[in-house]
N, C-alpha and C positions, 0 to 999 in steps of 0.2 A: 504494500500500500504506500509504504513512503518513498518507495524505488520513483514510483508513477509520479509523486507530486514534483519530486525533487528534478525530473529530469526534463520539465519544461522550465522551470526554473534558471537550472543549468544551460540550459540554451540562449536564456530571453539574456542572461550576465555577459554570454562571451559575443552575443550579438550587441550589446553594450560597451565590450572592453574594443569588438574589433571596428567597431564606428561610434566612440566617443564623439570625436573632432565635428563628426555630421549632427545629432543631437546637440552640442553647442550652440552648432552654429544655425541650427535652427529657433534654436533657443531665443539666441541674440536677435535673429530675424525678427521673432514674435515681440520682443522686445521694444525692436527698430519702429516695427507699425505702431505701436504702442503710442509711440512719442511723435509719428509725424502725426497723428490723429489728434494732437492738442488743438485746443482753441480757446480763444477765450470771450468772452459777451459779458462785460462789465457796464450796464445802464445806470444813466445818476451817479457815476464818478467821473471825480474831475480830469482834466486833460493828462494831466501826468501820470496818474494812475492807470488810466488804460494805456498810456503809450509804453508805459514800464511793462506791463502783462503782456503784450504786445509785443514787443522786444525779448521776452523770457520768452512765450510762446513758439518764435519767431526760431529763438537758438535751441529750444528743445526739438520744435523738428527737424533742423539741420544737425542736431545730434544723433536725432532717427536713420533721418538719411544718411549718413556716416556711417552709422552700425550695420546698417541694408547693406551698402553699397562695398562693406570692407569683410563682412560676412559672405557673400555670396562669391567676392573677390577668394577669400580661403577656400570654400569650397570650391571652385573652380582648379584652385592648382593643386587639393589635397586629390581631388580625383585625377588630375591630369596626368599623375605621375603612376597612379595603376592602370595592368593592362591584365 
């Protein structure tokens, strides 16, 4: 009985240990959307306040795109090198 549980187990780990780097880097993908999806809709505050949120916004999705763009970058040359 414990032979059967264990030996899907065993499989699901080394299909983990031999694609860590893919899992990361999907990770960091889902991450990436995360942050270009910010916004912000601040009504009834004054000028400086929304332009500051605005500005934060602004750099948190170009921190998105960064992580997209530098992840799917890794992915690319971690596959390119197996054959």
């Amino acid at each position: 009985m414990f032979e059967k549980t264990k030996r899907p187990i065993v499989k699901f780990l080394q299909l983990i240990k031999q694609s860590y780097i893919f899992i990361i880097c999907i990770f960091i993908i889902f991450v990436g959307f995360d942050l270009i999806d910010s916004h912000y809709s601040g009504y009834g505050s004054n000028e400086a306040k929304i332009l500051g949120e605005n500005i934060r916004v602004g750099l948190k999705i170009l921190g998105g795109s960064i992580l997209v763009g530098s992840s799917l970058l890794c992915l690319t040359l971690n596959t390119r090198g197996k054959k």
